[in-house]
C-alpha positions as CSV (number, residue, x, y, z in Angstrom):
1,X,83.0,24.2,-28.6
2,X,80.1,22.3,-30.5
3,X,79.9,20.1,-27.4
4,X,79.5,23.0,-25.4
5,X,76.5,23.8,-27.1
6,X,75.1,20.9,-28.0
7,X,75.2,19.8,-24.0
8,X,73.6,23.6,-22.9
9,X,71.3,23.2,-25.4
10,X,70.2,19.6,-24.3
11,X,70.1,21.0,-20.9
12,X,67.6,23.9,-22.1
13,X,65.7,22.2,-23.7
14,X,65.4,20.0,-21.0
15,X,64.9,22.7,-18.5
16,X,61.9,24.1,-20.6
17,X,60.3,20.3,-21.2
18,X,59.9,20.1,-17.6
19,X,58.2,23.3,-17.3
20,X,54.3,22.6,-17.0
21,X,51.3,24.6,-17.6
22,X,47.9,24.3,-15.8
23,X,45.4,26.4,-16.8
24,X,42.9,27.1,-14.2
25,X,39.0,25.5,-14.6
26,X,37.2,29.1,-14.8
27,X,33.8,27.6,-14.1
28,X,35.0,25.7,-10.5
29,X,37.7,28.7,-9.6
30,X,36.5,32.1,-7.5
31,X,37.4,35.0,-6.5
32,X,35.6,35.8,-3.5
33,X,35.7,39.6,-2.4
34,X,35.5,41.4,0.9
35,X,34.8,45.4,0.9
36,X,34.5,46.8,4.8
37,X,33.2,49.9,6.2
38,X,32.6,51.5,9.3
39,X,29.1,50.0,9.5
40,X,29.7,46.2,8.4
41,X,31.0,44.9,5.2
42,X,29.8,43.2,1.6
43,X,30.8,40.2,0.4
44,X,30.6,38.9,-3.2
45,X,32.0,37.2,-6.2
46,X,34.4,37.8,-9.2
47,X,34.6,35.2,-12.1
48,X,38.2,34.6,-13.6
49,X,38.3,34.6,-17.3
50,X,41.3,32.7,-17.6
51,X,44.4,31.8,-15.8
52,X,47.4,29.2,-15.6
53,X,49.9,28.5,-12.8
54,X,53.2,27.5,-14.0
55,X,55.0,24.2,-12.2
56,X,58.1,23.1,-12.7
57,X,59.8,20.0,-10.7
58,X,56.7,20.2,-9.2
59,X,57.0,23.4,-7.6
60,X,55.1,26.6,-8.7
61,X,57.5,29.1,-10.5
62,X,54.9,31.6,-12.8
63,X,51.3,32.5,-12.9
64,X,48.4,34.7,-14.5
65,X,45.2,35.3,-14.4
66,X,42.6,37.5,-15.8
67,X,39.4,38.8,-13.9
68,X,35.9,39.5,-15.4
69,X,35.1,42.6,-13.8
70,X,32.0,42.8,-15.6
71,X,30.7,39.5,-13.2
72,X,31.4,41.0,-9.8
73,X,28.5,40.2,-7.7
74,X,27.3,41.4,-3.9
75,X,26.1,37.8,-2.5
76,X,25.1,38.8,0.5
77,X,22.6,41.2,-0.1
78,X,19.1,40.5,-2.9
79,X,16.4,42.8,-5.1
80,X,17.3,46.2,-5.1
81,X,20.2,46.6,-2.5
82,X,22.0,44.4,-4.1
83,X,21.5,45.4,-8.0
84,X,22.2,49.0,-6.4
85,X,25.7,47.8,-4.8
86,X,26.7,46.1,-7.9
87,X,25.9,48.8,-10.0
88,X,27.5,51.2,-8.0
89,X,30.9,48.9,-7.9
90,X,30.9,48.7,-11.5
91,X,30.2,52.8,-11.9
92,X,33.4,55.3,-11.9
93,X,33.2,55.5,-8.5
94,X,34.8,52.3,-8.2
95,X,36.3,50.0,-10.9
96,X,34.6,51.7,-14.1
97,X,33.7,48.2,-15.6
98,X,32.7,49.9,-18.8
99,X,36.3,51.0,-19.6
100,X,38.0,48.5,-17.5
101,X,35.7,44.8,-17.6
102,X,39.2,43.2,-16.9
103,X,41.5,43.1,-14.3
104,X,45.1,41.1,-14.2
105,X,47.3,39.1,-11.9
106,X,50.8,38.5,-13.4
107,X,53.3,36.6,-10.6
108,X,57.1,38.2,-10.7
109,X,58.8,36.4,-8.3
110,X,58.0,33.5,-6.0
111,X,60.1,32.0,-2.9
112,X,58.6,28.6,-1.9
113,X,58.2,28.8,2.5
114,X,57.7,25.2,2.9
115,X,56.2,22.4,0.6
116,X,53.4,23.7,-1.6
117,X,53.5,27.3,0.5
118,X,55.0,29.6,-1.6
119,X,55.5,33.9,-1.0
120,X,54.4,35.5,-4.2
121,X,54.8,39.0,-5.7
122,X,53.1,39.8,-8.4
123,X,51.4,42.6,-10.1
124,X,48.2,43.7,-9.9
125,X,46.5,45.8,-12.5
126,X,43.4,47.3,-12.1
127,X,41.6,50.1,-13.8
128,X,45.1,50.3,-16.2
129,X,47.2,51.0,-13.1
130,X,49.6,48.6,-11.9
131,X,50.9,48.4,-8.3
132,X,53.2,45.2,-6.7
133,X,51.0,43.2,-4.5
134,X,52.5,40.2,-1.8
135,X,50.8,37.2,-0.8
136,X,51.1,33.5,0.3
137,X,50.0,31.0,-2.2
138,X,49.3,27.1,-1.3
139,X,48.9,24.3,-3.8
140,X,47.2,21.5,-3.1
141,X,46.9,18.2,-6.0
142,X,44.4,20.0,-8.1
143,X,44.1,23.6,-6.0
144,X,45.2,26.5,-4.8
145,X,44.3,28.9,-2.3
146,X,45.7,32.6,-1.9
147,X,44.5,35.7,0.2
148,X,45.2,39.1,-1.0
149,X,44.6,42.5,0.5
150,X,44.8,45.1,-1.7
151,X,44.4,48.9,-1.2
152,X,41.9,50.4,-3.4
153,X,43.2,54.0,-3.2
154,X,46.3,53.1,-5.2
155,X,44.2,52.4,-8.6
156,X,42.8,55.7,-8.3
157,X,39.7,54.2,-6.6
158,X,38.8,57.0,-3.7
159,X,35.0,57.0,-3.3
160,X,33.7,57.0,0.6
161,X,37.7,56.7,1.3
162,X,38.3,58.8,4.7
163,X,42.2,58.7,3.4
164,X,41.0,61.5,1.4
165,X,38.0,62.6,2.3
166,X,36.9,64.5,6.2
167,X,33.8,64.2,7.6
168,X,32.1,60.9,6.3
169,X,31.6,59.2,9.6
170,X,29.4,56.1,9.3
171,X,29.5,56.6,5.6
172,X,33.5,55.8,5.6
173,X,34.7,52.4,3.2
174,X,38.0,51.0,4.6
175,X,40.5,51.5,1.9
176,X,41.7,48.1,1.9
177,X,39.5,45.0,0.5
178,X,40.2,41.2,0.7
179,X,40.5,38.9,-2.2
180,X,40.5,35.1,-1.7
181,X,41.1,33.1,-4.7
182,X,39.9,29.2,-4.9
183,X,41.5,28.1,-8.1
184,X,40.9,24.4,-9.5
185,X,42.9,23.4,-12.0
């Protein structure tokens, strides 16, 4: 018996050595956002605040990250349309930065598709709520690349949403936005 658990030990331990941590470079990885509407679409930045992957034999088995909210940017617009976009963004209307500045990414379960192409689902919290998201995450020596669409409406974020509101025409926002994360690690 003391064999038994000596060996599973050994091979726990061993498990858990192998396991490897790499926490993300926050001032060379982005989160690039993409809102769209019926009359074009914004573009801008998100900072992460910190974030690891987890690799074991090589192969991605855990992650987390954290988002600034407080350092979303518009990029493609300057002066005062863009301080007005951001501002707006960061109101109640959208992702109440005040009462929210973070947002988090926590993987739950990850199937690699081929070398270094993994299927991810994780959970996504933003504004306190917390919804499943899916997405396809690649690795590459000191990178890793995902693309996330994530629908707005299900963190209680409505505004300009024509899912819940008649009559806004050219004025409608697309419930779903794009996230593409560059990470460096």
């Amino acid at each position: 018996m003391k064999k038994i658990v000596f060996v599973m030990l050994v091979l726990f331990a061993a498990t858990t050595i192998s396991a490897q941590t790499r926490k993300m470079n926050i001032q060379k990885s982005v989160i690039t956002w993409t809102g769209k509407k019926v009359t074009g679409e914004h573009v801008g930045t998100i900072t992460i605040k910190e974030g690891a992957l987890i690799f074991k034999n090589g192969k991605v088995v855990g992650g987390s990250f954290v988002a600034d909210m407080t350092t979303l940017n518009n990029i493609d617009q300057s002066g005062k349309d863009k301080l007005k976009l951001e501002g707006h963004l960061k109101s109640s209307d959208f992702f109440n930065v005040e009462a929210f500045n973070t947002s988090l990414l926590v993987f739950k379960s990850i199937a690699e598709k081929e070398k270094n192409h993994y299927a991810v689902t994780a959970d996504l919290t933003i504004k306190g709520i917390t919804n499943p998201v899916k997405f396809d995450l690649m690795t590459k020596e000191n990178s890793a690349v995902a693309k996330l669409t994530v629908d707005r409406t299900k963190y209680g974020i409505q505004y300009g949403s024509g899912s819940f509101f008649d009559d806004l025409g050219d004025r409608t926002i697309y419930d779903n936005f794009e996230l593409n994360v560059d990470l460096k690690f």
